[in-house]
N, C-alpha and C positions, 0 to 999 in steps of 0.2 A: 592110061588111067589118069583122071585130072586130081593132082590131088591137090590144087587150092584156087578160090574163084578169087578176081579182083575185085577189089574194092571200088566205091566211087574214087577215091586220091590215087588209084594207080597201086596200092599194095596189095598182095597175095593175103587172101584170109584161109588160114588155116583150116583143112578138110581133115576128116576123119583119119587120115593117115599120117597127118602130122600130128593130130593130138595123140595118134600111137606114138610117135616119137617121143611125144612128151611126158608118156607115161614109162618110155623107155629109160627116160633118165630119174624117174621116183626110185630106184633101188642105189643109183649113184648115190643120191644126196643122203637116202636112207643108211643110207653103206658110210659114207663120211661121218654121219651124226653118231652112228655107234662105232667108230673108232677114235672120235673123241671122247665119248663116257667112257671106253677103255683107259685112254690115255689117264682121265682124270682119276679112273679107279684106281690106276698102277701108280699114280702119283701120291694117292691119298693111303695106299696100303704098302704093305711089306712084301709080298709076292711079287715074284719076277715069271714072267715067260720063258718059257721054253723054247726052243731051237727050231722048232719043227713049227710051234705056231709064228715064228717072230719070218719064216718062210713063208709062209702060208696067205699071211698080212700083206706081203711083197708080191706076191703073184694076184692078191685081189685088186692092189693098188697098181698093176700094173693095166689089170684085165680094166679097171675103171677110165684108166687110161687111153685106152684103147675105142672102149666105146665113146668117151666122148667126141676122142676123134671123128670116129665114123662119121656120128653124126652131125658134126661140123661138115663131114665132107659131102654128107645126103644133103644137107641145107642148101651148101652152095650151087650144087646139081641143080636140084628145084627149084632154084630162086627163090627159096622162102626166107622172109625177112622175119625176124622174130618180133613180134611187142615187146618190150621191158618187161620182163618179168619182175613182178614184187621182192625184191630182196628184203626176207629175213633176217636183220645184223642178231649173231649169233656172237654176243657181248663176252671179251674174254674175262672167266670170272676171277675177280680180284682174289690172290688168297687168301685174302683178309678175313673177304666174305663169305670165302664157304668155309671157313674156319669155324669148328663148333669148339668153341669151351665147357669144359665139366670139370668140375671141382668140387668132390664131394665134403661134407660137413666134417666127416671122418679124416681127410688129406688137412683142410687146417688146426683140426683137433691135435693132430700130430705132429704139425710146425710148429705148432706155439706151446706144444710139452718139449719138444728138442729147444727152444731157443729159450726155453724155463729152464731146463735142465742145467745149457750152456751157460748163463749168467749165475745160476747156481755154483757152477763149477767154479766160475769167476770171481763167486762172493759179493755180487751186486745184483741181486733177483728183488724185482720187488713188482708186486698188481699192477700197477700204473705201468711201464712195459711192457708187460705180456700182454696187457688191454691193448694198448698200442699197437704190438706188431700184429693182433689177430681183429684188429680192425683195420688196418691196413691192409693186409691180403685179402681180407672180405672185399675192401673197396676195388683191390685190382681187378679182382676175378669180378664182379659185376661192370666193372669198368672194358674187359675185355666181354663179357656177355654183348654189349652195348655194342661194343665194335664191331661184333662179328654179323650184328645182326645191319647195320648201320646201311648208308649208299657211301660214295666217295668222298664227299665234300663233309660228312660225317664222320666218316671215316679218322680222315685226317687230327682232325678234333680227339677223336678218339686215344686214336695214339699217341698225341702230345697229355689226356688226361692218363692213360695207363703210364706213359713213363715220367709222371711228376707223383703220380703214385710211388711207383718202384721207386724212386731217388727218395721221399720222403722216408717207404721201408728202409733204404741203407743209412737215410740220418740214423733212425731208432736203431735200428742192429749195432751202426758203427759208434755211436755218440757215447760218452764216459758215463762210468758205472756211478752207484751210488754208494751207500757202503753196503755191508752186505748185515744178511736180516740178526745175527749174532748181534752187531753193533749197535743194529738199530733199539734190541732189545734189550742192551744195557745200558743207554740212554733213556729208555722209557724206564728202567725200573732204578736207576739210580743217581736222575738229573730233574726229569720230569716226573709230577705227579698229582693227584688233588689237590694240596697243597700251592702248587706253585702254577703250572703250566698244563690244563689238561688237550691232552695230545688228540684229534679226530682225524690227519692227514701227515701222509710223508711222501716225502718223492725227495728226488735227487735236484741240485743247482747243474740247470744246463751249463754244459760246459764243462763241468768241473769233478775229477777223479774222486771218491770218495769223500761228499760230500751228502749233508742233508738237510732236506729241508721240510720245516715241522710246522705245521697250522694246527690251531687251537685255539683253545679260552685262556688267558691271563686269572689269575684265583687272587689275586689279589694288585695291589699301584705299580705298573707296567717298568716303572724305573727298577723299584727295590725288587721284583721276583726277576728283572735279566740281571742284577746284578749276583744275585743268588744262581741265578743260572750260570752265569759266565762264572763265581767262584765253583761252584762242582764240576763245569767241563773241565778245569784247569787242576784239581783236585784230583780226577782220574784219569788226564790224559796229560798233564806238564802244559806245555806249550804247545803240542802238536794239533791244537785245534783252536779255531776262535770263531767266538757266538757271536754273530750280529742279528740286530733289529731294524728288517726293512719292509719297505710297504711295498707290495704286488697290484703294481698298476694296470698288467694284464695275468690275464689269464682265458682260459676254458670256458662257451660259455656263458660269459661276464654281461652284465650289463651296461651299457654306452654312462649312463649317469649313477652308475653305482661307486660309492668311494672305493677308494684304494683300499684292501685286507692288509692285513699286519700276517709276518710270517718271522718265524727263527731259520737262522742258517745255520748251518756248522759247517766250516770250512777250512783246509789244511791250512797251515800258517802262511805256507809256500805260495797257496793260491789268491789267500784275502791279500797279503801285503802288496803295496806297489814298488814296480820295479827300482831296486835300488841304484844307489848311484854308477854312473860307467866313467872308464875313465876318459871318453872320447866330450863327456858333457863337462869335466871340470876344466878342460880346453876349451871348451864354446865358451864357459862359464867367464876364464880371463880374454878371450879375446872380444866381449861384448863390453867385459870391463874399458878395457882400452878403447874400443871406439868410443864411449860413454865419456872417458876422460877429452877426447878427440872435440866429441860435439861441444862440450862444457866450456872447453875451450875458446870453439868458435864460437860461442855465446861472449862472450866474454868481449872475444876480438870484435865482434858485429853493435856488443854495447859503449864502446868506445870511440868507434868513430869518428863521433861528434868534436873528439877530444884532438883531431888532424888539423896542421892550420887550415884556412878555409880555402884559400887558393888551392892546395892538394885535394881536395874533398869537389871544388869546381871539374878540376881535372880529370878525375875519378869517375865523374858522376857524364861525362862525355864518354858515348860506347866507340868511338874512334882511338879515342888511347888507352883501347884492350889490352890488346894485342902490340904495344909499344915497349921496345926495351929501353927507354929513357927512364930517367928516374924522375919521379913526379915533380912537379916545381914545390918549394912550401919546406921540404926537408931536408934542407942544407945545413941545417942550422937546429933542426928538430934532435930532441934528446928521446929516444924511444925508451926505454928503462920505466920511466914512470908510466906510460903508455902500456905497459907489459904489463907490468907492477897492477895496474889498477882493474886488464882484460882479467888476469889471474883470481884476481879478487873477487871478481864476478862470478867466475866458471865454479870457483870453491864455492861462493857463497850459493849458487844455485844444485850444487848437489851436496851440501851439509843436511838438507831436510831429506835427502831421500837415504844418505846413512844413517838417522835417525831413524827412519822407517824400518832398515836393516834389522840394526838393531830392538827396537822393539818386539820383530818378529821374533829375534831369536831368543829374548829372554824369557817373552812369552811361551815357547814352545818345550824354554828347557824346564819349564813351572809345573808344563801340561803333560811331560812326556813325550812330544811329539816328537819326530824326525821329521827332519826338511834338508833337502839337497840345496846344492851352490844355487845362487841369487843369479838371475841373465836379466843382466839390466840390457833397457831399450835407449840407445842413444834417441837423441832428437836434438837437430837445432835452435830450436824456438824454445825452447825450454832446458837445456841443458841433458836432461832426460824424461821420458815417459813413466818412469817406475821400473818394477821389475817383475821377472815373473819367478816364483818362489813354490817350487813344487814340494808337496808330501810325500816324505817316504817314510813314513809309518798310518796308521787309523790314529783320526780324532776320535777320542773316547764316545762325545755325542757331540747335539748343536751348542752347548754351551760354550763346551772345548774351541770348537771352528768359530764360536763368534767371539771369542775373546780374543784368538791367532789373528782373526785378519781385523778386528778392531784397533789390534794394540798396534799394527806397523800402519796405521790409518792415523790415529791417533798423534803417535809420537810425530809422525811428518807432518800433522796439520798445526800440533804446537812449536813444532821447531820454528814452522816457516810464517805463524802468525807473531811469534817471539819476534822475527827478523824483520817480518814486513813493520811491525809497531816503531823498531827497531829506527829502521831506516827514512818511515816517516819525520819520528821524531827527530833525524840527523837533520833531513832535506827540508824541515818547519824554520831552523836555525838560520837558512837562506845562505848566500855564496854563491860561487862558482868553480870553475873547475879547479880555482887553488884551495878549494876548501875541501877538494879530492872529493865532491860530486860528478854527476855526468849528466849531459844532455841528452835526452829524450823528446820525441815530439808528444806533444802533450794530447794530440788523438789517438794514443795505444792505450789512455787510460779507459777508453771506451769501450776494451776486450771486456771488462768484466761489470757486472752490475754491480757485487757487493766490494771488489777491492778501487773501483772508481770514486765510488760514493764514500769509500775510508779514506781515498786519497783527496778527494775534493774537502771534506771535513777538515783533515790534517792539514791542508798545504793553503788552503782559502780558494776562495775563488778568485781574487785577482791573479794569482799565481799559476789557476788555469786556465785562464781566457789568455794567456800567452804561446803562441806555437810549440815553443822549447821551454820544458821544468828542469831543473837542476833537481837530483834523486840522490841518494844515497847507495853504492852499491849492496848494501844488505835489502833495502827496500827492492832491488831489482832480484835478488838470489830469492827474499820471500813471499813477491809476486810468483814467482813461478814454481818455487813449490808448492805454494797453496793451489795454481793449478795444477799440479800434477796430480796433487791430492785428492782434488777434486774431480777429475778426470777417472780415478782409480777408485773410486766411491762410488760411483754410477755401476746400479744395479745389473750387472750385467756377467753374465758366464761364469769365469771362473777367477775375474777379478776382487780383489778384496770386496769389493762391494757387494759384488755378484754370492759373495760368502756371507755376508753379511745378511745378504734378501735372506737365502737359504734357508742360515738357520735362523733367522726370526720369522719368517712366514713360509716357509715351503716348493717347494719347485714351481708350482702352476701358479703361485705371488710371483716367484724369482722371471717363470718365462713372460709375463706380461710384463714385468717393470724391464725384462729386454727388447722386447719389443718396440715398445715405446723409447727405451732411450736409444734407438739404434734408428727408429723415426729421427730425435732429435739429432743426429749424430747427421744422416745422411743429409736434412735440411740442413744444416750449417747451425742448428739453433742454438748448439751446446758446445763450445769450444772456439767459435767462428774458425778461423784459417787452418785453427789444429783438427779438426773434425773429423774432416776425408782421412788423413795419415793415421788417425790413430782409430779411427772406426776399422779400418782395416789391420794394421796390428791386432785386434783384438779378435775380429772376425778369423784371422788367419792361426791365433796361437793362443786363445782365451776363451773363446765361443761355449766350447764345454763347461758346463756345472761341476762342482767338486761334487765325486764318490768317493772317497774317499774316509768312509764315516763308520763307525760300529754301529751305534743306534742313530739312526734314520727319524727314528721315529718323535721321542721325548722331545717336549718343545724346554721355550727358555723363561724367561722370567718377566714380565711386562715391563721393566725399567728396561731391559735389554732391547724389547722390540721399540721401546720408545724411541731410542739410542738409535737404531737400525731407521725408524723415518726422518730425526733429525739430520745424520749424514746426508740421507739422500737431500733433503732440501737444503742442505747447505752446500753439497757439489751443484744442485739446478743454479742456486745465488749466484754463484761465482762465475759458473761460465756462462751466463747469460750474459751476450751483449748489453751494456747499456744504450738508453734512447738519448743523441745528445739536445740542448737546448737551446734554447733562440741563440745566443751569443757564442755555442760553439759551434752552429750552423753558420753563422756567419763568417766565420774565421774557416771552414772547412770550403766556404764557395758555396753555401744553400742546400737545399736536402738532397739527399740520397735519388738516382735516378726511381727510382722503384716505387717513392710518394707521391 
């Protein structure tokens, strides 16, 4: 019996008794495909198999076995070559995918009575969580609908949106309570009221243990009803609570150009105040002292120089007798004493304006109530110091408070050191040299500053600076450099006196443009020239930040104040601004700068 004819190519085409074969093997594949829906069933359910069928599956699977053989072995007999049969990929399904979710309305009805109940027990229940956690679970369980229904590459997606859900649900679950609803109701019936604050919203300050925070309408001038408020918190609770007035730049919601809302906080004492002093900072505190005395010094030694004979200063000024242990030619016969005497004189007189600063702060503070921890001053070479940085450790009452604090140590250092500059003008007018215990200067460092050049060219003449080398007064050189320092510390910027000063006269979003822009001049060189770089990064690294440090946020200050608040600023722009020099001190320098 033939049972397959050739092809034209030489292959066997299948006859009627091999398409029986191939009908032979439809109860195989039929037989595989329902004992993978078993599989799946017994995977998906709670029932197990029995003994007798789990035997039963073993003898079909054997007998399947068997037949295939066979008819591998009938194939080879007949020489029949198979075509490819169309493979069906029977796709293994994810269990993602055949994952059905159900969640009915009644299951989160019942989370979010247990997690009301739960915060109730805890004495921090309030609407705004239970909203939370029962729109969160909404989102998961839609978020897992999505999934289940999804393909792979969807999938994936899926899963990273279901577990930033769940991690969102454990913020709300795990995150600090507010007070609880007792409290809340004896604030509303015996702090707030028609009268003063009418209450529409409460919720808790993220973050923070038994804390509240209360939106509303003001009933009457925002200053005199918080100050009403803060007397009655303090009235029924002592100290263990403090009101502040701040403004809510986000929220829920919100509109991109909508102002900031006004909100009341109430908050444990423990929590508003800033961390008090350690004793690991009044160690930093003296050893920044000391390098500060260190740099002042080398100010001192670097202004005198001039004052070496000149044959040592030739020698010096050679990098082959660096590293020389000879002693220099020139001082054999040099009397160093005065030389000391005069470096000394300097180094003092360059940090006598920033202990005036000191001080001003602190008298200021003890006027206002304030607490302030130790002073960390910033050495620098070039200037003896940078300033300091003078942290709060209590709340500025408002902005008037903070604009008085970092006005008065602004202040005191720019009269100290304009005292001293007029000062030592007035010595170095007198004329001399170095036995008149002046010093020599190259007279192109007067060009650091726009407004202390043009005082010193007024002061000293102009013949006097068309010469390389002026004879100075050492006061004139200690209040050159506080006035920059001062200057330097007045630029609107972070959390420098200036930077407090933007604040409270105009606002954070005045404060972040007028940083902006001075941290442009900063990186150009435009504002400091050579100091720029060092102390744009000092600042960047440990100033950057805006004071929070505030009760009311909100109350502005007085128009003479902000007037006060632009004239600093333009008078720190005056000072560090390069001057442009003139025909005759281009000439004396060798012609303009490559860059004209």
């Amino acid at each position: 019996m033939q049972l397959g004819a050739r092809r034209t190519d030489g292959r066997l085409c299948p006859s009627s008794s091999a398409r029986l074969v191939s009908k032979l093997r439809t109860p195989v594949a039929h037989y595989s495909w329902t004992v993978v829906v078993k599989n799946r069933r017994l995977t998906r359910g709670s029932a197990t198999s029995s003994e007798a069928e789990s035997s039963k599956q073993e003898e079909q699977a054997k007998e399947n076995d068997r037949i295939q053989q066979t008819l591998a072995d009938l194939d080879a007999l007949l020489g029949i070559e198979e075509e490819p049969e169309e493979v069906i990929e029977t796709k293994t399904e994810d269990p993602v995918q055949s994952m059905t979710v159900e969640i009915s309305p009644e299951v989160l009805r019942v989370i979010a009575e247990a997690e009301s109940r739960r915060a109730e027990n805890a004495g921090a229940s309030s609407p705004e969580v239970q909203k939370k956690v029962t729109d969160s679970i909404g989102r998961i369980v839609e978020q897992a609908r999505k999934l289940s229904e999804s393909g792979k590459e969807e999938g994936t997606a899926g899963e990273a949106a279901v577990r930033k859900e769940f991690e969102n649900l454990l913020t709300v679950l795990t995150s600090p309570r507010g007070m609880s609803q007792e409290a809340i109701k004896e604030f509303k019936d015996k702090v707030f009221g028609p009268n003063t604050f009418w209450v529409t919203e409460t919720d808790a300050v993220p973050g923070i243990e038994d804390s509240l925070v209360v939106r509303g309408n003001f009933r009457g001038p925002k200053e005199k009803v918080f100050t009403e408020i803060c007397e009655s918190v303090q009235k029924l609770h002592g100290d263990k609570y403090i009101v502040k007035l701040v403004e809510e730049r986000e929220w829920e919601g919100m509109d991109p150009m909508s102002e900031p809302r006004i909100a009341l906080q109430i908050v444990p004492t423990e929590s508003a105040m800033p961390p008090q002093t350690a004793g690991w900072q009044r160690g930093a505190a003296a050893v920044t002292l000391a390098l500060t005395f260190a740099s002042a010094l080398q100010l001192g030694l670097a202004a005198n120089v001039g004052l070496l004979p000149k044959e040592t200063l030739q020698w010096l000024a050679n990098p082959a007798n660096i590293n020389s242990e000879m002693l220099p030619p020139g001082l054999e016969n040099f009397d160093p004493l005065p030389w000391v005497q005069s470096a000394l004189a300097v180094g003092g007189a360059a940090l006598l304006p920033q202990l005036a600063h000191e001080l001003g702060h602190a008298i200021t503070a003890g006027i206002k109530g304030i607490k302030i921890g130790p002073s960390f001053l910033i050495p620098n070479g070039q200037l003896g110091t940078f300033g300091s940085i003078t942290q709060l450790k209590s709340l500025a009452k408002n902005k008037t408070d903070l604009f008085d604090f970092a006005l008065s140590g602004l202040g005191a250092g720019f009269i100290t050191s304009l005292v001293m500059f007029t000062a030592g003008l007035l010595a170095s007018h007198a004329g001399g040299g170095a036995d008149a215990g002046l010093l020599p200067v190259p007279s192109a460092l007067f060009q650091g500053s726009l407004m202390l050049g043009g005082l010193a060219k007024l002061a000293l003449g102009a013949d006097a600076m068309a010469k390389t080398t002026v004879y100075v007064s050492p006061l004139m050189v200690g209040g050159w450099c506080g006035l920059v320092a001062t200057a330097l510390n007045s630029l609107p910027v972070g959390n420098l006196d200036g930077g407090r000063v933007m604040l409270a006269a105009y606002g954070r979003d005045v404060l972040a443009f007028a940083s902006l822009v001075s941290y442009i001049g900063l990186g150009l060189g435009l504002l400091g020239s050579s100091l720029s770089l060092p102390f744009g990064l000092y600042v960047l690294i440990c100033q950057r930040e805006a004071e929070r440090n505030l009760q009311d946020e909100v109350s502005g200050i007085s128009e003479n104040r902000k007037v006060v608040a632009l004239g600093m600023a333009a008078l720190a722009i005056l000072v560090l601004l390069p001057a442009f020099p003139d025909a005759t001190e281009l000439a004396l320098m060798g012609g303009p700068p490559d860059f004209l």
